[in-house]
PASEBA-1860 file (N, C-alpha, C; in nm, 3 decimals):
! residues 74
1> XXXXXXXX> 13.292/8.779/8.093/13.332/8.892/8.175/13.425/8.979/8.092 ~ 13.402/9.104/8.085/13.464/9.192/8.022/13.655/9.189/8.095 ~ 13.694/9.290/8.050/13.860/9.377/8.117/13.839/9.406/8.220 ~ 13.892/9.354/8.295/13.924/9.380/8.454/14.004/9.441/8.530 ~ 13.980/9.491/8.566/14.097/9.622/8.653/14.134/9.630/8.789 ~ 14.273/9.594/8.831/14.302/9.571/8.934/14.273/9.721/9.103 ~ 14.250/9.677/9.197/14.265/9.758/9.251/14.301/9.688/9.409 ~ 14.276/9.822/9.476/14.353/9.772/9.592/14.271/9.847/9.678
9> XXXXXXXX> 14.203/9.794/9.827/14.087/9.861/9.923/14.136/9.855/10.060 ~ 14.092/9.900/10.140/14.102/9.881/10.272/13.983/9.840/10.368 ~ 13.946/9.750/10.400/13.849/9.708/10.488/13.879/9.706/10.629 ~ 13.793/9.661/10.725/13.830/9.644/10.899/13.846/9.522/10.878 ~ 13.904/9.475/10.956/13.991/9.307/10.953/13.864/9.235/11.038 ~ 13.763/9.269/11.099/13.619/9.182/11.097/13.566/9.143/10.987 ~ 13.541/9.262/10.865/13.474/9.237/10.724/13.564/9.159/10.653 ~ 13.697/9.193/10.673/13.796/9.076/10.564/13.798/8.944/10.572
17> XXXXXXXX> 13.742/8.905/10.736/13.730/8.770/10.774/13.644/8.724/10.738 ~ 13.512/8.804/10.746/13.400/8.778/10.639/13.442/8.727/10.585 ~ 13.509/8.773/10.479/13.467/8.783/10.320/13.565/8.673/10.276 ~ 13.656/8.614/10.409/13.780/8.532/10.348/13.686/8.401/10.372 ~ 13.566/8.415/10.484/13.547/8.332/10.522/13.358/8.267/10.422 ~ 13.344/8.392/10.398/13.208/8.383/10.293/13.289/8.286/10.174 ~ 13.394/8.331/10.115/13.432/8.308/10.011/13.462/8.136/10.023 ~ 13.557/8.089/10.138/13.594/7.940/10.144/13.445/7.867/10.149
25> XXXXXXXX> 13.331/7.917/10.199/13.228/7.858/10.226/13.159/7.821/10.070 ~ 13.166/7.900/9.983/13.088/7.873/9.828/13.211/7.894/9.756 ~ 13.331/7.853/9.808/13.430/7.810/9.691/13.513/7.897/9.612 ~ 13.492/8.042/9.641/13.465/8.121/9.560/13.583/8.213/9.619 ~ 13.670/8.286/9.525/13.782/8.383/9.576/13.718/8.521/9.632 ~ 13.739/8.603/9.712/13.746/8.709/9.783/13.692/8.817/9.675 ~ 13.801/8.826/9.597/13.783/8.908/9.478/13.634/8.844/9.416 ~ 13.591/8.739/9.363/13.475/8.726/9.323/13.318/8.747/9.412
33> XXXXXXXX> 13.343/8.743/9.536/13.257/8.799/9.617/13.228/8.895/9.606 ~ 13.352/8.984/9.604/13.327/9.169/9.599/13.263/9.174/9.434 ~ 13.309/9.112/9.357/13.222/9.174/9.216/13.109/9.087/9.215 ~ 13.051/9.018/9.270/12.872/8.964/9.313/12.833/9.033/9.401 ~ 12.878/9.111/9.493/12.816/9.217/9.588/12.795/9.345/9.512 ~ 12.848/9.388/9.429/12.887/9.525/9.381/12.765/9.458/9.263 ~ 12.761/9.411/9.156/12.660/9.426/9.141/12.563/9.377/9.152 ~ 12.545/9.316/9.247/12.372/9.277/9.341/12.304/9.435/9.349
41> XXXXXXXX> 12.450/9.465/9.460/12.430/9.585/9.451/12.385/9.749/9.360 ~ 12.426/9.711/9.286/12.386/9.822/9.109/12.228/9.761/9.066 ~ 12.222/9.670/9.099/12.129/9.563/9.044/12.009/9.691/9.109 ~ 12.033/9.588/9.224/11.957/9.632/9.370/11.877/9.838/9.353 ~ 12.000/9.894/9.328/12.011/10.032/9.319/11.897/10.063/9.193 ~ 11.921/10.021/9.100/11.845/10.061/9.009/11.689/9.988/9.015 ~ 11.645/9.893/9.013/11.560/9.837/9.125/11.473/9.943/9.180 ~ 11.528/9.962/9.266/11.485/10.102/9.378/11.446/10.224/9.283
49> XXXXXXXX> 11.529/10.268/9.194/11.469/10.384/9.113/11.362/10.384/9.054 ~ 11.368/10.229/8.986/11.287/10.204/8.889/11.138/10.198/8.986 ~ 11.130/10.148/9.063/11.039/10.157/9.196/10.968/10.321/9.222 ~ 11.086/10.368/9.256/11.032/10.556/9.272/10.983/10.587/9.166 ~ 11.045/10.589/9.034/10.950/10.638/8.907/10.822/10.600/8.912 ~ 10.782/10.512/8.901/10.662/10.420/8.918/10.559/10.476/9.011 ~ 10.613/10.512/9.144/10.565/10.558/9.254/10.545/10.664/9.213 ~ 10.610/10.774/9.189/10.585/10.934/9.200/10.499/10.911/8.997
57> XXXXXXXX> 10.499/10.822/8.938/10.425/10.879/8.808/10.307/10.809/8.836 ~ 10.215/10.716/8.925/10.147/10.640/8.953/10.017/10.732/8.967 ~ 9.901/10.703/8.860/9.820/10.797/8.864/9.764/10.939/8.805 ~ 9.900/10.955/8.693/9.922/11.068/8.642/9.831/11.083/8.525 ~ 9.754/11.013/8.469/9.654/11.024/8.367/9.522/10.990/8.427 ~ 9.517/11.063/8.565/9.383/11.089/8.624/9.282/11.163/8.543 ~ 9.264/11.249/8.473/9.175/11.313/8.330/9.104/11.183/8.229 ~ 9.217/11.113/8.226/9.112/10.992/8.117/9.073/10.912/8.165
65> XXXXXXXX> 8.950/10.879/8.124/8.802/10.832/8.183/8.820/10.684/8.112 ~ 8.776/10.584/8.186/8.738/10.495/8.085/8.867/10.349/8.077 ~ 8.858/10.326/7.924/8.996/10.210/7.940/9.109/10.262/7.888 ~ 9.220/10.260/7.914/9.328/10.340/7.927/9.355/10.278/7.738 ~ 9.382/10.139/7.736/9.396/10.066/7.601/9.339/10.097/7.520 ~ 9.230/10.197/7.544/9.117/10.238/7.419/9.170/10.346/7.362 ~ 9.202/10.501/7.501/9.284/10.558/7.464/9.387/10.556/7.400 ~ 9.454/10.482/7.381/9.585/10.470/7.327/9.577/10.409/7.194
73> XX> 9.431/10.360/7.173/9.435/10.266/7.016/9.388/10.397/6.932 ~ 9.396/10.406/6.803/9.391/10.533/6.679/9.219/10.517/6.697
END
């Protein structure tokens, strides 16, 4: 794990119980929950993009006929 940087948040005291209570359940401090959520989360996020690219370029060499691998060999 890289440099770590302290900070300080405000949650609703339902989610804090969560998270006091996620955390005693797998052992695990509060603070380490939030940085396995955050990046599940980034994870997750990019995921999804990588998904849309895919989607919106899907199809785009409709003009070449044939096996795509052939095209592409010299």
């Amino acid at each position: 794990m890289g440099r770590m940087t302290r900070t300080i948040i405000s949650i609703p005291e339902d989610e804090k119980q969560w998270l006091d209570s996620f955390g005693r359940r797998h052992r695990i401090s509060s603070a380490e929950v939030v940085r396995r959520a955050i990046k599940k989360y980034r994870q997750a996020k990019t995921e999804r993009n990588l998904a849309g690219v895919l989607r919106k370029t899907a199809g785009t060499w409709t003009s070449i006929k044939g096996d795509s691998q052939a095209h592409e060999r010299p």
